[in-house]
py3Dmol code that shows the C-alpha trace and the ligand (Angstrom):
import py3Dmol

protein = """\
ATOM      1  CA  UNK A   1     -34.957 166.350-185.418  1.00  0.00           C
ATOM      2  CA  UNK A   2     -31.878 168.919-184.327  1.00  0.00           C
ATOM      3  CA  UNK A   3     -34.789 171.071-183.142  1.00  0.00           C
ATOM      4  CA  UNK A   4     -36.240 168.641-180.587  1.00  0.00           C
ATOM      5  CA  UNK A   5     -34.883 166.758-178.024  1.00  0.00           C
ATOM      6  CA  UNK A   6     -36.726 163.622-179.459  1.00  0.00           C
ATOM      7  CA  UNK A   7     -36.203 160.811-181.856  1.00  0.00           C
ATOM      8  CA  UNK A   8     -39.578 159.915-182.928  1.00  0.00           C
ATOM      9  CA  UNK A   9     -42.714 161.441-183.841  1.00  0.00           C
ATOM     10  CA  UNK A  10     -46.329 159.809-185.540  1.00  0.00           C
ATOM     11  CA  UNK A  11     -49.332 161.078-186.349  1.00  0.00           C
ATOM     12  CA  UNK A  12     -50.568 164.657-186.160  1.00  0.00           C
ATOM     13  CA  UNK A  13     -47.635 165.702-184.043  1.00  0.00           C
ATOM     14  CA  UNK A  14     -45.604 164.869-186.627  1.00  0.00           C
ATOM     15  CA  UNK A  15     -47.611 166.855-189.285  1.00  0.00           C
ATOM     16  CA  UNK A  16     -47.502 169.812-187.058  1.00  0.00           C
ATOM     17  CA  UNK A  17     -43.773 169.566-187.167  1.00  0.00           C
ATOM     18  CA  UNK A  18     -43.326 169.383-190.588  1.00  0.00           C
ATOM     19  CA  UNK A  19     -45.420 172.858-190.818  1.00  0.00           C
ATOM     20  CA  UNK A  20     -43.428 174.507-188.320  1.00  0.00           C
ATOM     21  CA  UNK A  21     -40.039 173.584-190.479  1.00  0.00           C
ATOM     22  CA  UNK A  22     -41.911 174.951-193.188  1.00  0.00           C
ATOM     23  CA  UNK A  23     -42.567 171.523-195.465  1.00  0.00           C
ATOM     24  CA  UNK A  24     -45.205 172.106-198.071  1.00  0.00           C
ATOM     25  CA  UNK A  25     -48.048 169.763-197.459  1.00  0.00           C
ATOM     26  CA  UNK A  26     -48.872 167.413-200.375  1.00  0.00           C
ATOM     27  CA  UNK A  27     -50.570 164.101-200.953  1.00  0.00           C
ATOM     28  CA  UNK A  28     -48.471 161.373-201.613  1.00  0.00           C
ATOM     29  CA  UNK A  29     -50.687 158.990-203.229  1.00  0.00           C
ATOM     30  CA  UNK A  30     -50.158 159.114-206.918  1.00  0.00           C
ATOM     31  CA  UNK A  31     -53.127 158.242-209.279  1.00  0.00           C
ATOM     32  CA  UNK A  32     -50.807 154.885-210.541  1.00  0.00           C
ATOM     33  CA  UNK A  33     -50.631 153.600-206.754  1.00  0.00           C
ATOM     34  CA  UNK A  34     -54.126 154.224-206.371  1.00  0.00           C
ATOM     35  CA  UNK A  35     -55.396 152.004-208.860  1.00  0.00           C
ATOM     36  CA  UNK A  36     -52.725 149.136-208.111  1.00  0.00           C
ATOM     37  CA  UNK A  37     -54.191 148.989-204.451  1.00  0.00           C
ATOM     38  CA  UNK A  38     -57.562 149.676-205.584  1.00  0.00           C
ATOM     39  CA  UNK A  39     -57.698 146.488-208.454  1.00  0.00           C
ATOM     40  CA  UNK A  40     -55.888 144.182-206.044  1.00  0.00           C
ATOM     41  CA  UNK A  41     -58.448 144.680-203.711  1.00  0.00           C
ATOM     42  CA  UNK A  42     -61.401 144.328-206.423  1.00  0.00           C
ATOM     43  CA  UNK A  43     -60.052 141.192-207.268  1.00  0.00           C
ATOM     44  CA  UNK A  44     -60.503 139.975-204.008  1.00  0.00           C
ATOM     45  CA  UNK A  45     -63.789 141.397-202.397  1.00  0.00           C
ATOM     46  CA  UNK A  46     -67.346 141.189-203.837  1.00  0.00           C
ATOM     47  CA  UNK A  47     -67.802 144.844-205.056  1.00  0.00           C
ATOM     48  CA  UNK A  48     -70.544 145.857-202.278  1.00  0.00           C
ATOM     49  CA  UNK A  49     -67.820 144.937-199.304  1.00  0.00           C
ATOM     50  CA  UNK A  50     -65.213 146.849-202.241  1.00  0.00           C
ATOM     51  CA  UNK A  51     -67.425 150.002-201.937  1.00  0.00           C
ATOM     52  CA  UNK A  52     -67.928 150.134-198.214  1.00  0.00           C
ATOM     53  CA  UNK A  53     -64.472 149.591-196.918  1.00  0.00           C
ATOM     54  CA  UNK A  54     -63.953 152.224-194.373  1.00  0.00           C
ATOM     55  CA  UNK A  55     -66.937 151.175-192.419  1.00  0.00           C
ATOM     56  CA  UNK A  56     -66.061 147.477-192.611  1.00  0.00           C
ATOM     57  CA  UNK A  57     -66.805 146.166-188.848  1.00  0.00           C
ATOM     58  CA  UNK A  58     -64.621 142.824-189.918  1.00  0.00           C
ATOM     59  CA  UNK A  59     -61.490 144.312-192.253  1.00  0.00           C
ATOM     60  CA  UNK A  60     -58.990 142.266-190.220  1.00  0.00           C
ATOM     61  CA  UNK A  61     -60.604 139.450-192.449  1.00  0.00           C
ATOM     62  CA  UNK A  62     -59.244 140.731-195.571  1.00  0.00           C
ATOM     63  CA  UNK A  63     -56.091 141.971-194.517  1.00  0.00           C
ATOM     64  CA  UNK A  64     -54.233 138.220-194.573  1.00  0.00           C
ATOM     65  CA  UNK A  65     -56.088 137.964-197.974  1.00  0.00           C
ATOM     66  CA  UNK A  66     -54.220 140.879-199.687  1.00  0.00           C
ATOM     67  CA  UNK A  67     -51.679 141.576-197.802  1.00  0.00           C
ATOM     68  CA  UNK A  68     -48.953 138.716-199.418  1.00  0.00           C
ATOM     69  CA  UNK A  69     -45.423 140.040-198.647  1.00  0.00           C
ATOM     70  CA  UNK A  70     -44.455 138.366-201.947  1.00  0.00           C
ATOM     71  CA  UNK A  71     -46.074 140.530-204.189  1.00  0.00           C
ATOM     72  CA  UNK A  72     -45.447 143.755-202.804  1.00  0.00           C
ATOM     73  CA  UNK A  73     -42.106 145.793-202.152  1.00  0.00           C
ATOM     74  CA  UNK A  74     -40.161 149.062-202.790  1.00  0.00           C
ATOM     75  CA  UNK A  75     -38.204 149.876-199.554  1.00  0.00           C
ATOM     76  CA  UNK A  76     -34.851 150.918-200.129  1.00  0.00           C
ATOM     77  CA  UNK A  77     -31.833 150.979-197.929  1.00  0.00           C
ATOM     78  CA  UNK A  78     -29.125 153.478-197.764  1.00  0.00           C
ATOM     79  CA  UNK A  79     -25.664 152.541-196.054  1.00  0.00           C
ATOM     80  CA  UNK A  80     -22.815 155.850-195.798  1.00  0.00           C
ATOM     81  CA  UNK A  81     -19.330 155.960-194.433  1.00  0.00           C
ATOM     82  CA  UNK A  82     -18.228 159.611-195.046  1.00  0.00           C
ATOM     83  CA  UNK A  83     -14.538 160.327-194.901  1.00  0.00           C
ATOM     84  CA  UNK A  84     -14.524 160.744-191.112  1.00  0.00           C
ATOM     85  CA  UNK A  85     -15.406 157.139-190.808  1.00  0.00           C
ATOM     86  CA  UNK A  86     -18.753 158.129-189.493  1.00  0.00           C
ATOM     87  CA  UNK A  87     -21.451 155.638-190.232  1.00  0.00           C
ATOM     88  CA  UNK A  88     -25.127 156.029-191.470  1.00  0.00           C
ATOM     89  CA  UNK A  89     -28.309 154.446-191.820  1.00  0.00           C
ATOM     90  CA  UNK A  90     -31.338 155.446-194.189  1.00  0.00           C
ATOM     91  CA  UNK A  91     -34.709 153.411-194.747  1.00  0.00           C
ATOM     92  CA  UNK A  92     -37.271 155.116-197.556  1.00  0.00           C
ATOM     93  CA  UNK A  93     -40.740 154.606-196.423  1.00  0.00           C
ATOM     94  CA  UNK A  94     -42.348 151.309-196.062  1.00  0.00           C
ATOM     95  CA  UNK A  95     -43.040 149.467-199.208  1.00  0.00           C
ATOM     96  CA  UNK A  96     -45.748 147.091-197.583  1.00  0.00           C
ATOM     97  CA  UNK A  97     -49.155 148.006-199.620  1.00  0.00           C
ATOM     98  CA  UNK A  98     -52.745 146.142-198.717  1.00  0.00           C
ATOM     99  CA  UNK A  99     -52.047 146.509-194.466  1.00  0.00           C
ATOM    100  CA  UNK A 100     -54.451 146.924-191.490  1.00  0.00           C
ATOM    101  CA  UNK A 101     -54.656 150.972-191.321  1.00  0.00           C
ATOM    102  CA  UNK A 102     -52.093 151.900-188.536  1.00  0.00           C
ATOM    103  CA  UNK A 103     -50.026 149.387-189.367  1.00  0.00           C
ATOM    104  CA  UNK A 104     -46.439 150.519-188.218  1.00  0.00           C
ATOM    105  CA  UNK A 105     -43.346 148.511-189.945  1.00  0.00           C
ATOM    106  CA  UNK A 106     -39.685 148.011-189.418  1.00  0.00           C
ATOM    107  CA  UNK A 107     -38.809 151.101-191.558  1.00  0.00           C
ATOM    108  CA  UNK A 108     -38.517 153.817-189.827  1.00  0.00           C
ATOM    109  CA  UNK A 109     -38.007 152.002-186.055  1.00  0.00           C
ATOM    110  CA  UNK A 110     -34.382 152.361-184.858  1.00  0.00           C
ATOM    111  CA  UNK A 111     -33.117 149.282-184.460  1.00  0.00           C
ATOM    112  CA  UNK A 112     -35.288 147.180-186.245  1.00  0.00           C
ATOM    113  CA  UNK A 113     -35.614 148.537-189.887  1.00  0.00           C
ATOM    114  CA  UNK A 114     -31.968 150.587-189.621  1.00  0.00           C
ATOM    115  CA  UNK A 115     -29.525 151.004-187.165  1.00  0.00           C
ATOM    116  CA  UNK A 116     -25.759 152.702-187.007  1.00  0.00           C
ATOM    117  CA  UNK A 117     -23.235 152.621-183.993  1.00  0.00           C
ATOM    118  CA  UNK A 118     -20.065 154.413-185.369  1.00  0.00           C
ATOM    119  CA  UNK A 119     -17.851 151.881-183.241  1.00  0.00           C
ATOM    120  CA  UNK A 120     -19.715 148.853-185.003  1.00  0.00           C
ATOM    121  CA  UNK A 121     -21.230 149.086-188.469  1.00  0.00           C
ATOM    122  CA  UNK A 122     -24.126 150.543-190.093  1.00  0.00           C
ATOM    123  CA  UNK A 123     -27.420 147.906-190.474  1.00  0.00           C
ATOM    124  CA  UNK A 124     -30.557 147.824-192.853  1.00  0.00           C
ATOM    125  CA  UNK A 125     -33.570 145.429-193.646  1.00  0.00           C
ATOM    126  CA  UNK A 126     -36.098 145.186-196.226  1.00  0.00           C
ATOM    127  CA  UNK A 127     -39.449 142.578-196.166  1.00  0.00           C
ATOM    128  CA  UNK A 128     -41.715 141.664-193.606  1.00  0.00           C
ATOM    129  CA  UNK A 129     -41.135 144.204-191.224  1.00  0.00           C
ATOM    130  CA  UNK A 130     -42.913 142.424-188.363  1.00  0.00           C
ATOM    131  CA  UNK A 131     -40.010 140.131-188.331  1.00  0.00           C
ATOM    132  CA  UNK A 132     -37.354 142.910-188.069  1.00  0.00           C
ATOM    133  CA  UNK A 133     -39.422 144.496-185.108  1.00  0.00           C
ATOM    134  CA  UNK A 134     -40.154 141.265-183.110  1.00  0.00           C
ATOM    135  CA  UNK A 135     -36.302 140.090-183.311  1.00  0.00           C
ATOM    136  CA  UNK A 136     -34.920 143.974-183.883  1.00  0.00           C
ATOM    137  CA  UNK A 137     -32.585 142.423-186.104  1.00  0.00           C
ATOM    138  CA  UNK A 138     -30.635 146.075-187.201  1.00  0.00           C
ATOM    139  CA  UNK A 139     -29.744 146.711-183.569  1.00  0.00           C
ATOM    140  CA  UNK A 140     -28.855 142.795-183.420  1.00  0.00           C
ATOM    141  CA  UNK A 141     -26.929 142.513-186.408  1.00  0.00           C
ATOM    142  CA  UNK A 142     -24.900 145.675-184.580  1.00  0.00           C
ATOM    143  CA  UNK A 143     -24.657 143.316-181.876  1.00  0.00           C
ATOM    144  CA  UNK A 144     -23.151 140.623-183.368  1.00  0.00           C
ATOM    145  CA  UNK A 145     -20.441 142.471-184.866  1.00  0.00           C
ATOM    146  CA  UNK A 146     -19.693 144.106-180.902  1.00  0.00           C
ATOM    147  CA  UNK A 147     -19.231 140.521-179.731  1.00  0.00           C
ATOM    148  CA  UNK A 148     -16.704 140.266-182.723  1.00  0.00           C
ATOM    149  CA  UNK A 149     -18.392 138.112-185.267  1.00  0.00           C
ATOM    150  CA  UNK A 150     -17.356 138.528-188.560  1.00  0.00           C
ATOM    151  CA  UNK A 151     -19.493 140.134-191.171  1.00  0.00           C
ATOM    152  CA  UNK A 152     -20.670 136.691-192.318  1.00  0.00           C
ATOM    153  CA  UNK A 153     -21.136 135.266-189.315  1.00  0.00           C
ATOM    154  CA  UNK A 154     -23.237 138.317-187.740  1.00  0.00           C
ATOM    155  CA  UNK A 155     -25.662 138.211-190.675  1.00  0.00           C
ATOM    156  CA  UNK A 156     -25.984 134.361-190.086  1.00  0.00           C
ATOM    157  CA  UNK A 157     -26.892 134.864-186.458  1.00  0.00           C
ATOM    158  CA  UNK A 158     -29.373 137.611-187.382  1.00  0.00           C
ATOM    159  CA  UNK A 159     -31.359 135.934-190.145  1.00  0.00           C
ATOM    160  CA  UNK A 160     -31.264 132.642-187.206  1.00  0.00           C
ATOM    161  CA  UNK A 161     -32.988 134.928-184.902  1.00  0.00           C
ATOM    162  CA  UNK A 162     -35.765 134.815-187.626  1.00  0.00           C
ATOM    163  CA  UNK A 163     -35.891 131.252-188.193  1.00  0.00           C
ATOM    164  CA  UNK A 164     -36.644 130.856-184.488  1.00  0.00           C
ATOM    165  CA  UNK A 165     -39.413 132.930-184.467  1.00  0.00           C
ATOM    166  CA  UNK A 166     -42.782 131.450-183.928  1.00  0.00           C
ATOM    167  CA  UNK A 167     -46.210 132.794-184.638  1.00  0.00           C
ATOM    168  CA  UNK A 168     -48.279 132.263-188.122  1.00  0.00           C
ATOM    169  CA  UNK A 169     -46.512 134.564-190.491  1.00  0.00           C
ATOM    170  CA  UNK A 170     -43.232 134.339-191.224  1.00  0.00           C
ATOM    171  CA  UNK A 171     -41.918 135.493-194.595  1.00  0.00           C
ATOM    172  CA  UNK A 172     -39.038 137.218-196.224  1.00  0.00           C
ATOM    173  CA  UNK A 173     -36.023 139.202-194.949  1.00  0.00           C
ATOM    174  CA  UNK A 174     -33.338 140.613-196.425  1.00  0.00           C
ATOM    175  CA  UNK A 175     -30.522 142.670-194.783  1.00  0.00           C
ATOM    176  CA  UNK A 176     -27.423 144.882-195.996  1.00  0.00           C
ATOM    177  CA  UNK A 177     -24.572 145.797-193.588  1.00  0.00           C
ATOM    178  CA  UNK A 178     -21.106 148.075-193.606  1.00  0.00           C
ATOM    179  CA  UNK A 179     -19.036 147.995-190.466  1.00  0.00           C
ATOM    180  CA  UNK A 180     -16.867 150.370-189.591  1.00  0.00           C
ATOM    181  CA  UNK A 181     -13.483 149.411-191.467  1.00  0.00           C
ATOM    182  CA  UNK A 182     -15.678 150.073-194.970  1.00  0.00           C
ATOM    183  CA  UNK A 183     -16.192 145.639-195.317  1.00  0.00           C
ATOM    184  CA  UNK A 184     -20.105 145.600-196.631  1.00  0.00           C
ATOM    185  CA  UNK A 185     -22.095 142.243-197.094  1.00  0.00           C
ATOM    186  CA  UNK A 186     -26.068 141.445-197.735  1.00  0.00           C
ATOM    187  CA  UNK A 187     -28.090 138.493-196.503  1.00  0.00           C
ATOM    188  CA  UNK A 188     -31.292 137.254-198.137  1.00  0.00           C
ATOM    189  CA  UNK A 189     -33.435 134.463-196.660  1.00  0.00           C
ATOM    190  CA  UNK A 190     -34.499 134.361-200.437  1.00  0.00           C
ATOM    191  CA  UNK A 191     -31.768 133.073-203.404  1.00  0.00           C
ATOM    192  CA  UNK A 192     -30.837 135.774-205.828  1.00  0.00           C
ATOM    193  CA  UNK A 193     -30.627 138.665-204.269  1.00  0.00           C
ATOM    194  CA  UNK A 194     -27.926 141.410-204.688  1.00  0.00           C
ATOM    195  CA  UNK A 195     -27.497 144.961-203.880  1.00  0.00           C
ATOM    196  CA  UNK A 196     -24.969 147.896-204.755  1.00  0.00           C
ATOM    197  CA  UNK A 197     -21.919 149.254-203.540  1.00  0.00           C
ATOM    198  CA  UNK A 198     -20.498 152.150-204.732  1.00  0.00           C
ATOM    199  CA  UNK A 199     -16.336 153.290-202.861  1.00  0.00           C
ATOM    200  CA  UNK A 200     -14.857 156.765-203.260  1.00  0.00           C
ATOM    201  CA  UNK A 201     -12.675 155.930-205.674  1.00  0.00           C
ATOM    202  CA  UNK A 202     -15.368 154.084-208.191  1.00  0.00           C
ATOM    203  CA  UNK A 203     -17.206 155.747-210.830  1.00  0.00           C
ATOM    204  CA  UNK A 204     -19.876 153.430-210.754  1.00  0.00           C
ATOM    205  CA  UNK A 205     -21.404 151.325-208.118  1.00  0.00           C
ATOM    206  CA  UNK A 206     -21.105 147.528-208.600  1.00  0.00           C
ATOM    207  CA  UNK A 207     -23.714 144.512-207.797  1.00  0.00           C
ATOM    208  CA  UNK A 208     -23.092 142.695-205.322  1.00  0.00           C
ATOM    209  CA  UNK A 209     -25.139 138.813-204.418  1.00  0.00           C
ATOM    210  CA  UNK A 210     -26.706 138.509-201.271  1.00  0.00           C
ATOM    211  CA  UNK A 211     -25.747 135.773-199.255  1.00  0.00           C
ATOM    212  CA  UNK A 212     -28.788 132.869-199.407  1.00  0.00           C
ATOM    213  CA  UNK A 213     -29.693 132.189-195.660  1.00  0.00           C
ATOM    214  CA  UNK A 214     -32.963 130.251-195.901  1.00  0.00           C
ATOM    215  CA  UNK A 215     -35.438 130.345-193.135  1.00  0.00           C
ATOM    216  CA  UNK A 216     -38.911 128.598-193.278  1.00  0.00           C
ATOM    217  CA  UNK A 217     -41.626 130.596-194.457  1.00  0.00           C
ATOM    218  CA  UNK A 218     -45.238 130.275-193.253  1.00  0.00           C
ATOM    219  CA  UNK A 219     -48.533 132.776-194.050  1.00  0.00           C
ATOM    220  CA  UNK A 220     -51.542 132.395-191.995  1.00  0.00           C
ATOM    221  CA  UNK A 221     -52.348 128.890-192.458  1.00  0.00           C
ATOM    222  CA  UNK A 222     -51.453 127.222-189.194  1.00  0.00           C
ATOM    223  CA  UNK A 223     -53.800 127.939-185.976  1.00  0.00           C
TER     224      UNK A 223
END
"""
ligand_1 = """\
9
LIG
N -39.935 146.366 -194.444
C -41.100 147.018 -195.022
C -42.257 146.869 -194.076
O -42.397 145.852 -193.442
C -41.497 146.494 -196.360
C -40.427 146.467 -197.419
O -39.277 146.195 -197.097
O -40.716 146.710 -198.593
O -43.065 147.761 -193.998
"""
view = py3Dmol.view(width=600, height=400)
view.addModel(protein, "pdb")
view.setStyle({"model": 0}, {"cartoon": {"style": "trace"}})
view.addModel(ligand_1, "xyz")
view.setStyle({"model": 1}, {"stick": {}})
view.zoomTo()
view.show()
């Protein structure tokens, strides 16, 4: 994006982009991810509503069906301080398989999915993107630490701003953050979780845990 004066681009503008920076065009569906999305969805559908998918008038009626946050993931987060002290953010793509077609997550939306300020500390988020976007927990996170909360303390406030949400789906977040004096911490709303930190001076990166910040979970079933 050094080319343009813009942040963001979707859709065919973005594809007509990539050409004109020269990026080979390729499809990024591999056979293996085809058939994991495909035999979910057989599982779940009679075969003739299976078969005629893209003309489904009703799809929205699957989508809550298959679309179970628990059982699908594979975002990563990246986190850099480079010997300047600058900071950095990096999401992969979304990891979020079975959505509504168009669906846009937390991944690659500043301040929700990822967010840096090189005066603050770097923020990133995996699971249920919705979440990150409604309460743009990155950019509040980021916040936090301005107002001069302590690591801890920021990622308590942030995973709070989740628990208060309402609205019928509500479901995992977790959250990795590295401010600008090189202190990292992560924060799970599920127990368990760790992640990997890796200095200058360290051959290999170590695991961290996750702090546990529950929040309560709901999926569809109120309303
Ligand atoms: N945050 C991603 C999304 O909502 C999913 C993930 O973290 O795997 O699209």
């Amino acid at each position: 994006m050094e080319s343009l004066p813009h942040v963001f681009l979707v859709g065919r503008g973005a594809e007509r982009f990539a050409r004109e920076m020269g990026s080979a065009e390729c499809d990024l569906l591999t056979p293996e991810a085809a058939q994991v999305w495909a035999g979910r969805l057989q599982a779940m559908m009679p075969e003739p509503a299976f078969r005629k998918l893209a003309e489904l008038p009703d799809l929205w009626r699957w989508v809550e069906l298959a679309t179970d946050p628990e059982l699908a993931r594979g975002t990563v987060n990246f986190l850099v301080q480079d010997a300047q002290g600058d900071l950095c953010a990096g999401t992969s793509t979304s990891g979020w398989a079975w959505k509504y077609p168009g669906r846009l997550g937390d991944t690659p939306v500043i301040g929700a999915g990822l967010y840096a300020d090189n005066r603050y500390g770097a923020v990133a988020c995996t699971g249920m993107g919705e979440m990150a976007i409604r309460a743009s927990t990155a950019r509040s996170l980021v916040l936090y630490l301005k107002l001069g909360h302590p690591l801890a303390e920021a990622g308590r406030q942030a995973v709070h701003d989740l628990d208060d949400l309402g609205g019928r789906y509500r479901s995992r977040m977790n959250i990795v953050v590295l401010n600008r004096a090189g202190q990292h911490a992560g924060f799970s709303t599920d127990p368990g979780g760790n992640y990997l930190f890796m200095g200058d001076a360290m051959d290999e990166p170590v695991t961290v845990p996750r702090a546990h910040i529950p929040i309560a979970k709901r999926w569809g079933l109120q309303g």
